[in-house]
C-alpha positions as CSV (number, residue, x, y, z in Angstrom):
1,X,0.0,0.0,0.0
2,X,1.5,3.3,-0.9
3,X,0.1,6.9,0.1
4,X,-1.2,8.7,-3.2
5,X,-2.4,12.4,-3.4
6,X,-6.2,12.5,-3.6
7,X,-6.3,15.7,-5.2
8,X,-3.8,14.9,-8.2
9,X,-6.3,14.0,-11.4
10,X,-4.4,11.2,-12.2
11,X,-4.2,8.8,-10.0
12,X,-1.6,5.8,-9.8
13,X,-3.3,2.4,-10.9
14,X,-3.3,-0.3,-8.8
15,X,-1.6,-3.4,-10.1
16,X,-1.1,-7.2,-9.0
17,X,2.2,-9.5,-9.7
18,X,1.8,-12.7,-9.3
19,X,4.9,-14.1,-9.9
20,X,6.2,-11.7,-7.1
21,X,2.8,-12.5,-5.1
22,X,2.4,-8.8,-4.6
23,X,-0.5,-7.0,-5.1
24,X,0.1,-2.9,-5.1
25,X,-2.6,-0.7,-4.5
26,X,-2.3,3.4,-3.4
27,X,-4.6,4.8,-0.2
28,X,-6.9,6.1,-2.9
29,X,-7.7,2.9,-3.6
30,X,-9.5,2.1,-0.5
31,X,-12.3,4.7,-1.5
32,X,-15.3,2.9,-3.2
33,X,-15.4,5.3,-6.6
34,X,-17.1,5.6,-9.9
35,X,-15.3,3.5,-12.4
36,X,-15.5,3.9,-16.4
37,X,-14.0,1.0,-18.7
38,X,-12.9,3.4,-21.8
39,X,-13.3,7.5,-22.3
40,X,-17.1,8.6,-23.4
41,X,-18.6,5.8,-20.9
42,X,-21.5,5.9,-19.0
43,X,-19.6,6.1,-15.1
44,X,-20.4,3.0,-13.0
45,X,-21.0,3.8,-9.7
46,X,-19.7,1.6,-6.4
47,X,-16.4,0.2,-8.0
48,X,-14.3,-1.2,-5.5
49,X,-10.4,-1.5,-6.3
50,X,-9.3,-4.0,-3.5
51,X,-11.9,-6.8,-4.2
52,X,-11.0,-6.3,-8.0
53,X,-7.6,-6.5,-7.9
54,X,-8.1,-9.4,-5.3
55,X,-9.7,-11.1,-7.9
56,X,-6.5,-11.3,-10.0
57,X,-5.0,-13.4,-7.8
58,X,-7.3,-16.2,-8.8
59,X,-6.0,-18.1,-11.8
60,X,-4.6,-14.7,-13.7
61,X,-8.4,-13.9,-14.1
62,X,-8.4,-10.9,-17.0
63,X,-10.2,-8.0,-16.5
64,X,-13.2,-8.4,-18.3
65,X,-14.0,-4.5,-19.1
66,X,-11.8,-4.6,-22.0
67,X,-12.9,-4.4,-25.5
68,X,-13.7,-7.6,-26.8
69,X,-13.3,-9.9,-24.1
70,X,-16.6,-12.3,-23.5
71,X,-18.1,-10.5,-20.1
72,X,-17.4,-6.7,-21.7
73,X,-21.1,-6.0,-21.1
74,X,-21.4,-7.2,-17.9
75,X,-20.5,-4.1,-15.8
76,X,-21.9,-5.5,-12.9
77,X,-19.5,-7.8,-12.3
78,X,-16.4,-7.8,-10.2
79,X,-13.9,-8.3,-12.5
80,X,-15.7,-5.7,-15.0
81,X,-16.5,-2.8,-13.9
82,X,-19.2,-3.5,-11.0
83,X,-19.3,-5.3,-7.5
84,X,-20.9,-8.8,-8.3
85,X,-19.1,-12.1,-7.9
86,X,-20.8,-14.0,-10.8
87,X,-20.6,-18.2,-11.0
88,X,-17.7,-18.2,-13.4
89,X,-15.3,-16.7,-10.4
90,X,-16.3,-19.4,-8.1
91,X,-15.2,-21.6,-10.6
92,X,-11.8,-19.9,-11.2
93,X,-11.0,-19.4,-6.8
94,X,-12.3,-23.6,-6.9
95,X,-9.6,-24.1,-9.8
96,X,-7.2,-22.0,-7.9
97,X,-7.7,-23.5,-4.3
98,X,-7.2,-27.2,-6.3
99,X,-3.5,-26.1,-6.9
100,X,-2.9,-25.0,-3.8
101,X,-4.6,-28.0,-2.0
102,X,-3.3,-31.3,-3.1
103,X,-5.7,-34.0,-3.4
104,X,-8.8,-31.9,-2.7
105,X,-11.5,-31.1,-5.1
106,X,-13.3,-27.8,-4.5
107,X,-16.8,-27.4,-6.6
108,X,-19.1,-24.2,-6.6
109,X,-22.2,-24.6,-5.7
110,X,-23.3,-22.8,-8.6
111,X,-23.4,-23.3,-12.4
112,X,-21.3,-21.5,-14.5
């Protein structure tokens, strides 16, 4: 966590290695903001940087406001642009917590 001006227009963007198993997020991060995927769009209200960036860290999971990825319209969900955890991130922290626990099988209780 590094300290970041609040008042400076452009703001440092948060970031996650995990190869280094760092995730690097600024103190204006921690403020739940309005979010917009590409110049000219409609602000989202409620983003939350943290839980987004947190959700990285499971499987490489992209960010799915980019143009032309499968979820693009979905700007309610987590890794978009919104604060919903949708079925296909259970299923990618289940894949994830299979690595990391040996032997174990973890299934959502949800479909995809």
């Amino acid at each position: 966590m590094q300290k970041a001006d609040p008042n400076i227009k452009s703001k440092p963007q948060a970031e996650v290695n995990t190869e280094a198993l760092k995730i690097l997020l600024y103190s204006t991060d921690l403020l739940v903001t309005k979010a917009r995927r590409y110049e000219g769009d409609k602000p989202h209200v409620g983003f939350s940087v943290p839980a987004h960036e947190f959700g990285h860290t499971f499987g490489g999971r992209n960010d799915e406001w980019r143009p032309g990825t499968a979820h693009n319209e979905d700007r309610e969900s987590i890794m978009n642009i919104g604060r919903t955890l949708r079925a296909r991130h259970l299923v990618a922290i289940c894949h994830s917590l299979g690595k990391l626990v040996k032997g174990c099988t973890f299934i959502p209780l949800t479909t995809p």
